[in-house]
Each structure stands twice: as structure tokens, then as C-alpha cells.
C-alpha positions as CSV (number, residue, x, y, z in Angstrom):
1,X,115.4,-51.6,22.3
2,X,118.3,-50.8,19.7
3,X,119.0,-48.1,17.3
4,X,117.9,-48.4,13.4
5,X,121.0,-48.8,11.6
6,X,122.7,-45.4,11.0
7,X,119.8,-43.6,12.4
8,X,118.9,-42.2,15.6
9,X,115.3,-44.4,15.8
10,X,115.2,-46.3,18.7
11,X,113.2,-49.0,18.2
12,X,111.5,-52.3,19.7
13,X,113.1,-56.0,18.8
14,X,108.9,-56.3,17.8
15,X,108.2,-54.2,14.9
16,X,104.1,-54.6,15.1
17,X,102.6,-55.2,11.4
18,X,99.5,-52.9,10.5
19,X,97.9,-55.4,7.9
20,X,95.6,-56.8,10.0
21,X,93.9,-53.1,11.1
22,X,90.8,-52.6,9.1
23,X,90.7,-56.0,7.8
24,X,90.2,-59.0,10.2
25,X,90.9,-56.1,12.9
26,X,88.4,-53.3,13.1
27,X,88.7,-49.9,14.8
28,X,88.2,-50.8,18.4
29,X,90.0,-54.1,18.3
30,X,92.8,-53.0,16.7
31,X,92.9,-50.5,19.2
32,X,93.4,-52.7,22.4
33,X,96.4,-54.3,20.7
34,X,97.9,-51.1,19.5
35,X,97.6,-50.3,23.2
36,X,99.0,-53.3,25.0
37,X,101.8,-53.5,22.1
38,X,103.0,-50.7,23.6
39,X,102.1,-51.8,27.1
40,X,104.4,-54.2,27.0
41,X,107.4,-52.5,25.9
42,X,107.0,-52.3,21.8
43,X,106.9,-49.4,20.4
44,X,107.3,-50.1,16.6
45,X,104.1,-50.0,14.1
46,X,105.1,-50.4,10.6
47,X,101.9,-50.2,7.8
48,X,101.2,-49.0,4.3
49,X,98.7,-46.9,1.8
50,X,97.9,-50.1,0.2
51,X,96.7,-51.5,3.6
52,X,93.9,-53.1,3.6
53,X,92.6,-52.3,0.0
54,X,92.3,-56.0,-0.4
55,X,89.4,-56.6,2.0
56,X,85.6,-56.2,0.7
57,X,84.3,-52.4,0.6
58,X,88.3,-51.1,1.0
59,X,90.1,-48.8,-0.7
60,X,93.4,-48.4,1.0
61,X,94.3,-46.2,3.7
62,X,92.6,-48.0,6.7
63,X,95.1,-49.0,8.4
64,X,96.8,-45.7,8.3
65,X,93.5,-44.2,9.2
66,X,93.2,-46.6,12.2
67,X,96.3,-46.4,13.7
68,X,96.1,-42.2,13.3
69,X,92.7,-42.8,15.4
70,X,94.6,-44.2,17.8
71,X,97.6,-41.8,17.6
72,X,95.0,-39.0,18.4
73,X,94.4,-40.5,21.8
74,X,98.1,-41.0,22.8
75,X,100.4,-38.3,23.9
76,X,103.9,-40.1,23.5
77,X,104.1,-39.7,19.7
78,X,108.1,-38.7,20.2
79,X,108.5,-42.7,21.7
80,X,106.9,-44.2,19.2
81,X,108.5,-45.3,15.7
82,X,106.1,-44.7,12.2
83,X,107.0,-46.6,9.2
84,X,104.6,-46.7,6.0
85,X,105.3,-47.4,2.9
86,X,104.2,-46.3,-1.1
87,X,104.2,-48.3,-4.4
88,X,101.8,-50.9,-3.8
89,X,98.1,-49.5,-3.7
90,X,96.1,-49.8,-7.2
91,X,96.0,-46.8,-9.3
92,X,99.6,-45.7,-7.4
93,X,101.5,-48.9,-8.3
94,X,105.0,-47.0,-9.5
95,X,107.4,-45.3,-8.2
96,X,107.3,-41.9,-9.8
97,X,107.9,-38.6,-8.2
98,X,104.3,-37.2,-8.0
99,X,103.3,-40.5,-6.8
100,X,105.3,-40.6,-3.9
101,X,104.8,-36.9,-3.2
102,X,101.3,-36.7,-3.3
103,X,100.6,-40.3,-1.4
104,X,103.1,-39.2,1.3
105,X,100.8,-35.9,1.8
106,X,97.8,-38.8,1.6
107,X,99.2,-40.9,4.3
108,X,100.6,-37.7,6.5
109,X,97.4,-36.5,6.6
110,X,95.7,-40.4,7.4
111,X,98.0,-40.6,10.1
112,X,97.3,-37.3,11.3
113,X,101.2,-36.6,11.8
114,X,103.5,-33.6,10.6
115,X,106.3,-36.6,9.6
116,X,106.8,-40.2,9.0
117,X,109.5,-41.8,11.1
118,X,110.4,-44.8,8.1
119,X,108.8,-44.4,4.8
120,X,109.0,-47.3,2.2
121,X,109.8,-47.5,-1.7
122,X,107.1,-50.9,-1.2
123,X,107.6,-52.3,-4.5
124,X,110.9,-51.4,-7.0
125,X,109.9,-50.3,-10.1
126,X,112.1,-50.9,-13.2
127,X,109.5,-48.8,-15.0
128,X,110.7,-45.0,-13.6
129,X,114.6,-44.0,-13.3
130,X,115.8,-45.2,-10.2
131,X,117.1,-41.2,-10.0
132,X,113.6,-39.9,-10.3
133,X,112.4,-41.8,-7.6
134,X,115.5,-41.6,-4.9
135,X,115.2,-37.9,-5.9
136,X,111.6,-37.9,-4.6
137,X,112.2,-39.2,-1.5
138,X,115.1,-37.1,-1.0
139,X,113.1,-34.3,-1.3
140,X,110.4,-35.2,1.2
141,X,113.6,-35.8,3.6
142,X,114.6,-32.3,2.9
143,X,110.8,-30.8,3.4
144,X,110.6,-32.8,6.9
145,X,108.1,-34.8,5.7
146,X,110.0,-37.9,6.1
147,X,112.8,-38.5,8.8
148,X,114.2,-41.6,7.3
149,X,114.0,-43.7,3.6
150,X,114.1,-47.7,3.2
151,X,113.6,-50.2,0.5
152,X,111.3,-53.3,0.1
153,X,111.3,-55.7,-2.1
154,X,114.4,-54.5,-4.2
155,X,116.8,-57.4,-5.5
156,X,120.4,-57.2,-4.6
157,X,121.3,-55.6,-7.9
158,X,118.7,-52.8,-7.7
159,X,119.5,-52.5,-3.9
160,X,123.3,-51.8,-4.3
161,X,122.4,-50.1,-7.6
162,X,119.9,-47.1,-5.7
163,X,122.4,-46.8,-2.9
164,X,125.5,-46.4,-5.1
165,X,123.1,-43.6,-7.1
166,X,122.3,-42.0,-3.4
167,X,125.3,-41.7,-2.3
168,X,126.6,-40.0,-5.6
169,X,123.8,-37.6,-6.1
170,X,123.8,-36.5,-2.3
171,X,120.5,-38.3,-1.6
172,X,119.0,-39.3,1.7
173,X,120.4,-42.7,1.5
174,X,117.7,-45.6,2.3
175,X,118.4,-47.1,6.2
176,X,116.8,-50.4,6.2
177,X,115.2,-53.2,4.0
178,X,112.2,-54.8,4.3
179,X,112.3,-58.2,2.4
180,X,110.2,-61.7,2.9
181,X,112.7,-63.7,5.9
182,X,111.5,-66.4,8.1
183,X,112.7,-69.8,9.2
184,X,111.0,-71.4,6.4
185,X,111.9,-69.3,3.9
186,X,115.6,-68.0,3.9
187,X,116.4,-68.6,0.2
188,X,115.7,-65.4,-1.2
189,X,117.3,-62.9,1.4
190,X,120.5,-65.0,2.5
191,X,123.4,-64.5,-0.1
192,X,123.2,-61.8,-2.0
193,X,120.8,-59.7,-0.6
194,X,121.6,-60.1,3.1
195,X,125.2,-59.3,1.9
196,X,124.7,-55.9,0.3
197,X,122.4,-54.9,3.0
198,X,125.5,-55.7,5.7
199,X,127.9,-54.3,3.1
200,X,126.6,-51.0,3.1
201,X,125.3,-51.0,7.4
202,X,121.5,-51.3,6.5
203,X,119.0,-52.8,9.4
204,X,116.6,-55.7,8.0
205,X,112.9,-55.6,9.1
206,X,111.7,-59.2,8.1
207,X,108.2,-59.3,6.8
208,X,106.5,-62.3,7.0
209,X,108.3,-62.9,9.9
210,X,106.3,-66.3,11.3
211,X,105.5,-67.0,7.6
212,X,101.9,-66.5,7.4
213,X,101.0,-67.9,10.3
214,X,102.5,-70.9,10.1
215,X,105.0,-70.5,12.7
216,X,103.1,-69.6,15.3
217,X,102.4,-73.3,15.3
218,X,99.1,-73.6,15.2
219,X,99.0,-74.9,11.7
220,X,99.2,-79.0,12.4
221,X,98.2,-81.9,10.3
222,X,95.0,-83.0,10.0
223,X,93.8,-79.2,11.8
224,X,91.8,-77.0,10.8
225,X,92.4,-73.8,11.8
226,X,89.7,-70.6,10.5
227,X,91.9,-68.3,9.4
228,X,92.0,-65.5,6.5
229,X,95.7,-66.7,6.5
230,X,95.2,-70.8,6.2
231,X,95.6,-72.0,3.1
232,X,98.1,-69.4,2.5
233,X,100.6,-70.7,5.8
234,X,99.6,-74.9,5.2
235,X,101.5,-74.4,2.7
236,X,104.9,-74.9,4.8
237,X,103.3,-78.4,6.3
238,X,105.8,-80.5,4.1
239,X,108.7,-82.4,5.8
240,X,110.7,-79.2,6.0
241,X,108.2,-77.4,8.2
242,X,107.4,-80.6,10.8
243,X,110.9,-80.6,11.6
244,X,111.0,-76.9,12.0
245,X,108.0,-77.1,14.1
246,X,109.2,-80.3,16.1
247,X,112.5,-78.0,17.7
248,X,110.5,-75.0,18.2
249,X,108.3,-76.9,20.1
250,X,111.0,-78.1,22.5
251,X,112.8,-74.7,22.7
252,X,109.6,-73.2,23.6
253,X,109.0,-75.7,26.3
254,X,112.5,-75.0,27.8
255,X,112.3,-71.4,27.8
256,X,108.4,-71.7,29.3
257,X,107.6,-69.8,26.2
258,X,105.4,-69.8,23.1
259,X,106.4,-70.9,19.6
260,X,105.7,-68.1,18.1
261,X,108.3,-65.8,19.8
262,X,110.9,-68.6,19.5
263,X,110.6,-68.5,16.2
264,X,110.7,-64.5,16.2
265,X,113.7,-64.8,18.6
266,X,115.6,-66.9,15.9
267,X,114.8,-64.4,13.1
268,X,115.8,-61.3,15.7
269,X,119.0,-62.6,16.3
270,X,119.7,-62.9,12.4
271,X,122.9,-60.8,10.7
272,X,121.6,-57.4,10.3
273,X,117.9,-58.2,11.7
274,X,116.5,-55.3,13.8
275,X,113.1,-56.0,14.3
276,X,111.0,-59.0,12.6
277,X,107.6,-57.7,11.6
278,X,104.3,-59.7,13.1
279,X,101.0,-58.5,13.3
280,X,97.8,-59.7,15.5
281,X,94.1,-59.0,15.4
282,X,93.5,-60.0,19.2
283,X,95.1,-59.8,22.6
284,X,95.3,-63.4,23.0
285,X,97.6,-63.6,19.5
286,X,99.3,-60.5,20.3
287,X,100.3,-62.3,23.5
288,X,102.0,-65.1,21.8
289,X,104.7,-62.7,20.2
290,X,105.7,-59.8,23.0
291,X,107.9,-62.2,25.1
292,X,110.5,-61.7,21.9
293,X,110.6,-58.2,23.2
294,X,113.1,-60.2,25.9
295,X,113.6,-63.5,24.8
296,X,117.5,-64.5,23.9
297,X,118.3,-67.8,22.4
298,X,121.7,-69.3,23.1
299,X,124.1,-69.7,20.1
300,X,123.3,-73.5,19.7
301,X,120.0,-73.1,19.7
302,X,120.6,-70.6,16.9
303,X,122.6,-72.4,15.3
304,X,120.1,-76.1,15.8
305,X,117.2,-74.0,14.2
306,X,119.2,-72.7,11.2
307,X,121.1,-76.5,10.5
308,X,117.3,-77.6,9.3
């Protein structure tokens, strides 16, 4: 466990992604790995309106729905932290003021919770005045709607652009960033973008933490593996990926552990990394990523997984 950047959220080194929930996930099994997430020490659910509209028959909403469900039946909602996030679901796909209002009131009441621990800007939008929109969730900070604010999928520029505007106008000032990071795919968040974020003491919650899959491992040339996620992760099994795979194989196999949480480990013990998101439809999957919750990589083994 470790504080959230400048914030008093305590939170899990295994932020648990809510994708999955009311897709390849339904009610009951998403249930039993909400419950033995937090069984074995995590207690970090991050999701989003726009979760899972994609799937046949949804709209949006059901993974917030879901894990609400599954709030209902708890009664250590003070110990566990909420994010969700807003920008991203069709017909809501800006960042203006009545938008964010009225979907956080959406997702407040689909989560059946009087606040939202981590709330999301999910998408930037160049479209609506950065003002308008750091206004708005300033406000919902100052009803007690939202505890916390944090930014996804913002460039460097636009990221040290909101915060300068926050911390002129007063505004609840956004705590964390949520950007695409994993061991095959670095380019985009180191430089720039991981330097603002340490700059100005932000936490970074990796998305796409194992890369689609693909770093769980099981993705191996000339396997098939039935997935909703497979063609979407073979698409790191170039020379790049093999050799990735080929020392987080033997790292596993030292620490008596699986490859999957090495490669969360790595990510974990990043500049500024709080808590890489992963998500998992069954107990057997969620199994392969909660011994990140303790697992510690020496420096050189750091370092041998970030040299490739």
C-alpha cells in the first residue's frame, strides 16, 4: 500500500481494471474476483461510464452498475479506493461542463455511492476551453461529489497546460495520470510526459499495463489462444516482444512466480508509477497478477528488463 501522490488515498500497488465487468465478465463472475481482489490485499478498482458500451446489447454503465452491485454487499466502502472516469462514452464524447456534471450524477448513482474517490477527464478535448472543463471538476470537488481529479490521455503540453491553468484559477488540481505504459510500449509516456507528470508530483496509473494480454505470456508463436483480446496483444510477437518474453520468463522462474506479475512488478517500480492497472474475468487470471501486491524486483533486474 502507498499514498496517491498528494492525496491522502491509500491505495494497492494493483489497481484492478473494470473493463472486463459486463463484458467477457458477467454479474456473478465478476463478482468472485472483485471479492478475492480484495481478499488478497488489493483494494483499488478503477472503471468508466463508457465501460462496456462496446460489447453487443450495451450501452455503457455496466461496469459501474456491477461493481455498485457488489459495493451494496460490502461494508468496508471507507478501505476501498473508486476511480471512474468521463469523456469517452458515445453521445458524451467532450469535455464540457454539463457533461461532466450530469455523467458524474450518472455514475454516482450507478455506483450507488455519495462520492467518487478518483474521477477521470478520459479523453482531452481540444474542442471545449480547458477552463470550462477544469472548472467543472472543480466544482464537483467543492460539492463533495468528487474527492480527487486526474487526467488520461492528455499530451505533455495539454498536461502541464491544465495544471498551470489549475493552479492559477484555484482549481482542484488533477493528482494522477492515466496514460498507455507497459514494457512493450514505453515510447509514448517516457520523455516528455513522464517528465511533467514528476515535475509537478503527480502518481501514474499505467493502463494497459501487460499490454493487452500479451504480457501475461500466454501469447506464443504458433498458439492460439481464444481471447476477445488476441489479435489485439499478437501484435507485440515481433523480435522485440520474444526477447521481452524470453527474460520474464527466467525472472519468473527465479522468483517462483508468474509472468504476468513480473511484468507488473517492472512497471510498479517505474518513476512515478503507483499502481499499474490489470483487469481479469476469472479467478485463475486474477491469480496470475495479485503476487505484484508483494513482489520486488532487484535493481538489475529492473534495469535487465528496461535495457531491451
Amino acid at each position: 500500500m502507498g499514498i496517491l501522490s498528494t492525496t491522502d488515498l491509500t491505495v494497492s500497488r494493483l489497481c484492478l481494471g473494470g473493463n472486463v465487468f459486463g463484458w467477457t465478465a458477467d454479474e456473478g463472475q465478476s463478482f468472485a474476483v472483485l471479492d478475492a481482489y480484495v481478499a488478497a490485499g488489493g483494494n483499488f478498482v478503477d472503471t468508466a461510464d463508457s465501460y462496456s458500451a462496446w460489447a453487443e446489447g450495451n450501452s455503457g454503465g455496466e461496469s459501474e452498475t456491477i461493481i455498485g452491485r457488489w459495493l451494496a454487499r460490502r461494508d468496508d466502502r471507507d478501505q476501498l479506493v473508486v476511480a471512474t472516469k468521463v469523456g469517452m462514452l458515445a453521445g458524451f464524447k467532450n469535455q464540457k461542463r454539463d457533461t461532466i456534471l450530469s455523467s458524474a450524477d450518472r455514475s454516482l448513482k450507478r455506483l450507488g455511492v455519495d462520492h467518487i474517490d478518483l474521477y477521470y477527464n478520459h479523453l482531452d478535448d481540444p474542442g471545449t476551453p480547458l477552463e470550462e472543463t477544469l472548472a467543472a471538476y472543480d466544482e464537483l470537488v467543492r460539492q463533495g461529489k468528487v474527492r480527487y481529479v486526474a487526467a488520461s490521455n492528455f499530451s505533455a503540453e495539454r498536461l502541464a497546460e491544465a495544471l498551470e491553468i489549475q493552479e492559477r484559477e484555484g482549481f482542484a488540481k488533477f493528482v494522477a495520470l492515466q496514460p498507455e505504459y507497459n514494457l512493450v510500449s514505453r515510447d509514448e509516456f517516457e520523455g516528455a510526459l513522464q517528465q511533467t507528470v514528476a515535475e509537478h508530483g503527480l502518481a501514474t496509473v499505467p493502463y494497459w499495463s501487460l499490454a493487452k494480454g500479451f504480457l501475461t505470456g500466454k501469447y506464443r508463436p504458433g498458439i492460439a489462444v481464444e481471447s476477445a483480446r488476441a489479435n489485439a496483444a499478437s501484435q507485440y510477437l515481433d523480435e522485440h516482444g520474444l526477447q521481452v518474453l524470453e527474460v520474464l520468463d527466467e525472472l519468473a522462474e527465479t522468483h517462483g512466480t508468474t509472468v504476468a506479475s513480473v511484468a507488473l512488478a517492472w512497471l510498479a517500480q517505474q518513476p512515478t508509477v503507483a499502481a499499474p492497472i490489470a483487469s481479469a474475468r476469472t479467478l485463475e487470471q486474477l491469480n496470475d497478477l495479485t503476487p505484484v501486491l508483494e513482489l520486488e524486483l532487484s535493481q538489475d533486474e529492473v534495469d535487465r528488463l528496461s535495457a531491451i
